[in-house]
C-alpha positions as CSV (number, residue, x, y, z in Angstrom):
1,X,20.3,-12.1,-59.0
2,X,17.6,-10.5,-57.4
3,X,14.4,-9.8,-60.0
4,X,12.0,-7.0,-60.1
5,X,9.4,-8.3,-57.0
6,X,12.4,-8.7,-54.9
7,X,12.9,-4.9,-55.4
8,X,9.4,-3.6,-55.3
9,X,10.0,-5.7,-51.3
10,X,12.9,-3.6,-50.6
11,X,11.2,-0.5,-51.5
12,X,8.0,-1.0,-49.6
13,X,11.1,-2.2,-46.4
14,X,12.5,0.8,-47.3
15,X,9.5,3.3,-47.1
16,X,8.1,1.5,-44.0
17,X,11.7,1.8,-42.1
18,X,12.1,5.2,-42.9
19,X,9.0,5.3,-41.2
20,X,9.6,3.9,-38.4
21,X,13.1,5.4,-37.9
22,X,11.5,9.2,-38.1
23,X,9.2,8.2,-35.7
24,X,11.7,7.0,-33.1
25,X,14.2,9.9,-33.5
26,X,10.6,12.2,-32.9
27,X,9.4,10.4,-29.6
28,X,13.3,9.6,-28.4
29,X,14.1,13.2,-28.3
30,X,15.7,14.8,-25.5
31,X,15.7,18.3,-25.8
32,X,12.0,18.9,-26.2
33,X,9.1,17.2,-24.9
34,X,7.3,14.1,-26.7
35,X,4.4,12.7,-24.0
36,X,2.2,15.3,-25.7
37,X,2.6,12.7,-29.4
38,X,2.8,9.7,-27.6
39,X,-0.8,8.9,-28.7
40,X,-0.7,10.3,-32.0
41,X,3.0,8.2,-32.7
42,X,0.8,5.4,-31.8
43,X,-2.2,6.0,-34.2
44,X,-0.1,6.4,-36.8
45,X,1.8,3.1,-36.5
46,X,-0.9,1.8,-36.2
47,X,-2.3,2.5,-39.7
48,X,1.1,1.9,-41.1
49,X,1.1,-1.6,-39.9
50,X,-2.6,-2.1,-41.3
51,X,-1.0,-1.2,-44.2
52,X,1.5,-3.7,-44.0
53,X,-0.4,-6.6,-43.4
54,X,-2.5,-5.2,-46.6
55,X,0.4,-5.6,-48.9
56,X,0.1,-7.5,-51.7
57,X,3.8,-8.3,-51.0
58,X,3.9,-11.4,-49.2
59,X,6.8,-10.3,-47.4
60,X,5.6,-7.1,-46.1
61,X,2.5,-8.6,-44.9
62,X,4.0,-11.4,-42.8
63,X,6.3,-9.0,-41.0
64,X,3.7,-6.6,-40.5
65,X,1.4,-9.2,-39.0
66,X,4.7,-10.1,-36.5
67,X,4.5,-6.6,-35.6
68,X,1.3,-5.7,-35.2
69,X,0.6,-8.6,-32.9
70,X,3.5,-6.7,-30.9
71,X,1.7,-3.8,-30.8
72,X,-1.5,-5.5,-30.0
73,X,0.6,-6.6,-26.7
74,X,1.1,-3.4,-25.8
75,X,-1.6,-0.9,-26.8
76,X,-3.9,-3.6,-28.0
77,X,-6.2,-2.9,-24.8
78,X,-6.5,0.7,-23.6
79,X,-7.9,0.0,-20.0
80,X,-4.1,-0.9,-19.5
81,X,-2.8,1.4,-20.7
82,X,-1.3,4.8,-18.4
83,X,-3.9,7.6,-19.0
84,X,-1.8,9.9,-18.7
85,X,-0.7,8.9,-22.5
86,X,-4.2,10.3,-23.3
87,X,-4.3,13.6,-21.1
88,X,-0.9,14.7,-22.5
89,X,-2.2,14.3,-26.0
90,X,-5.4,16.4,-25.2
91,X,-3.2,18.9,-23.6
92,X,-1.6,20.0,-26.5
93,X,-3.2,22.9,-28.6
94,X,-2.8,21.0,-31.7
95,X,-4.9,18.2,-30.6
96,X,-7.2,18.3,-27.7
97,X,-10.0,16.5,-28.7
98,X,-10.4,17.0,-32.1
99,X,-8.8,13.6,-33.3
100,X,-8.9,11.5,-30.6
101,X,-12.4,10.1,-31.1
102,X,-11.4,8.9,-34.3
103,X,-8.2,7.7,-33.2
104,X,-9.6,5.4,-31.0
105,X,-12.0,4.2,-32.9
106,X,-9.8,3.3,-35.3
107,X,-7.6,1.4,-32.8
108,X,-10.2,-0.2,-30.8
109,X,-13.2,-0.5,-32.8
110,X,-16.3,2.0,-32.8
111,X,-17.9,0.8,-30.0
112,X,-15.1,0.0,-27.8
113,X,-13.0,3.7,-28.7
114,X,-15.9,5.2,-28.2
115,X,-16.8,4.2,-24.7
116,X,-13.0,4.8,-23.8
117,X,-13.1,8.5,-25.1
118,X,-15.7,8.7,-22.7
119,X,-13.6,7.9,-20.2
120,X,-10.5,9.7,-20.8
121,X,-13.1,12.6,-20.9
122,X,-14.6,12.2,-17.7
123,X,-10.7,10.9,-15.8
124,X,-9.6,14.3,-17.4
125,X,-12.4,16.3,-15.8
126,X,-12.2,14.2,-12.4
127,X,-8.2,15.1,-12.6
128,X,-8.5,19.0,-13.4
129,X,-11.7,19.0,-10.5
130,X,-8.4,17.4,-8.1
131,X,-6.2,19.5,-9.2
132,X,-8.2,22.9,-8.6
133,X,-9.3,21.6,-5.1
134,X,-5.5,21.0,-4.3
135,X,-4.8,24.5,-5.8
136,X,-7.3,26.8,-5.4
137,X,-5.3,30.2,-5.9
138,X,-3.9,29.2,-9.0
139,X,-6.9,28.0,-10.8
140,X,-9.9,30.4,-11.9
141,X,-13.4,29.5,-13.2
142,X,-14.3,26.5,-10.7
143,X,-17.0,24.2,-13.2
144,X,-19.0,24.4,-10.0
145,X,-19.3,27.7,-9.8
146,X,-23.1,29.2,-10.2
147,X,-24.9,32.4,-10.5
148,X,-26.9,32.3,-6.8
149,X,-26.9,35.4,-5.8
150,X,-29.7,37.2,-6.0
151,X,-28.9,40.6,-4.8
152,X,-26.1,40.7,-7.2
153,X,-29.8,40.4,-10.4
154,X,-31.4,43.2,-8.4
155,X,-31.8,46.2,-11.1
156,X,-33.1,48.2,-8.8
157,X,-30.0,50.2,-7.6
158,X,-30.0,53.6,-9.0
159,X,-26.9,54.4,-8.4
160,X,-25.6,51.2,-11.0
161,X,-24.7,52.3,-14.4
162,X,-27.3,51.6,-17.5
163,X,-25.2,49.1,-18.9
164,X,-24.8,47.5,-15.0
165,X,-28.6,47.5,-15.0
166,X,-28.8,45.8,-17.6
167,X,-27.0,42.8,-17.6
168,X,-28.3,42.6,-13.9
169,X,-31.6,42.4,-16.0
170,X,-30.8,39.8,-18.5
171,X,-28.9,37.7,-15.8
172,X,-31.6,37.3,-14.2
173,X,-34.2,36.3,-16.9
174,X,-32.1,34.0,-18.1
175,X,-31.3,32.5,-14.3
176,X,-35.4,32.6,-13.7
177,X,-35.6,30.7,-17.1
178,X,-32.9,28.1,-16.4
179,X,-30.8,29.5,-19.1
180,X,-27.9,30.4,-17.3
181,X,-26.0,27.8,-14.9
182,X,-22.5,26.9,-14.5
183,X,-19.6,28.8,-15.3
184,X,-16.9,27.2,-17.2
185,X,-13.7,26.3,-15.9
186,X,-10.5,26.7,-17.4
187,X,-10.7,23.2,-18.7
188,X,-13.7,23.7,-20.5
189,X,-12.5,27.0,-21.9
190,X,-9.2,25.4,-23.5
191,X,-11.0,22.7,-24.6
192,X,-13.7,25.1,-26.9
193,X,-10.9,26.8,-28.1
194,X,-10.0,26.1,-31.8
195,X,-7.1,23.9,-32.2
196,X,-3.7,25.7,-33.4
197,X,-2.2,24.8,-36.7
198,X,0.5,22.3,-37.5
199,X,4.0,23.9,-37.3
200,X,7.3,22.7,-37.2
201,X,8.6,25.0,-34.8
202,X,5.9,24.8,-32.5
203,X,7.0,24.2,-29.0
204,X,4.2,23.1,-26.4
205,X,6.2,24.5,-23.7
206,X,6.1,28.3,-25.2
């Protein structure tokens, strides 16, 4: 007859497999998109199998060390891992880059996420830079793009409105004083945006 430990092991099985089937059934779907919580899927395991090999069931943490040496097969090293796993997660309006940092710190260590967040940051910027230059009628706000003209800072015109004058004006204190640069791209503008809030019926695609 099975005693009281042997139950508190099948409850912690049970809690961790209901885990782990939610999480296949989200990232298995086929009527919506899932790159976009590829990463995020991953994280999360991640911390559930920490927790696993933390049990104080001895059970629990054996099989959790089987797995997480699985996962450390796959994931364990991010430089072989497809990038794209990372730009699809920054890509969505829920996450960007708000987590990530953390994410891969806790995956990888502090020193070793955070030199591979700087990475994913710069391949993003190198792949958005490719992408406009392929494009360039679909894409606005080129990150190259700077205020050089100086006719356009004359405030001299008196045919130009007040408020024209103006900011003709201030554009070109702040150029002569190295305060304004380069324009932001599109990129740059999604990512200062605030992230959008958790819902279940969000769709990344609407």
């Amino acid at each position: 007859m099975p005693d009281v430990l042997d139950w508190i092991a099948v409850e912690s099985f049970v809690t961790i497999l209901k885990h782990f089937y939610e999480m296949t059934l989200r990232i298995s779907g086929s009527l919506y998109v899932t790159s976009n919580t590829f990463f995020s899927e991953i994280s999360d395991l991640f911390l559930v199998l920490k927790d696993m090999v933390a049990s104080p069931t001895a059970s629990v943490g054996a099989m959790g060390s089987t797995m997480k040496s699985k996962l450390d097969k796959y994931w364990g090293d991010p430089e072989k891992m497809n990038y794209l796993i990372f730009y699809a997660n920054v890509l969505d309006p829920r996450e960007k880059f708000e987590y990530m940092p953390f994410q891969l710190n806790a995956l990888y260590g502090d020193k070793k996420g955070a030199a591979f967040f700087l990475k994913v940051k710069s391949g993003l910027t190198e792949l958005f830079v490719d992408y406009v230059s392929s494009y360039p009628d679909c894409v606005g706000g080129s990150s190259n793009t700077t205020f050089t003209s100086g006719a356009s800072m004359e405030c001299g015109n008196s045919e130009n409105r007040p408020v024209s004058r103006f900011k003709a004006g201030l554009k070109k204190k702040k150029l002569e004083s190295g305060q304004v640069g380069v324009k932001k791209s599109e990129l740059d503008i999604y990512l200062a945006e605030s992230i959008i809030e958790e819902d279940g019926d969000f769709d990344i695609l609407r």
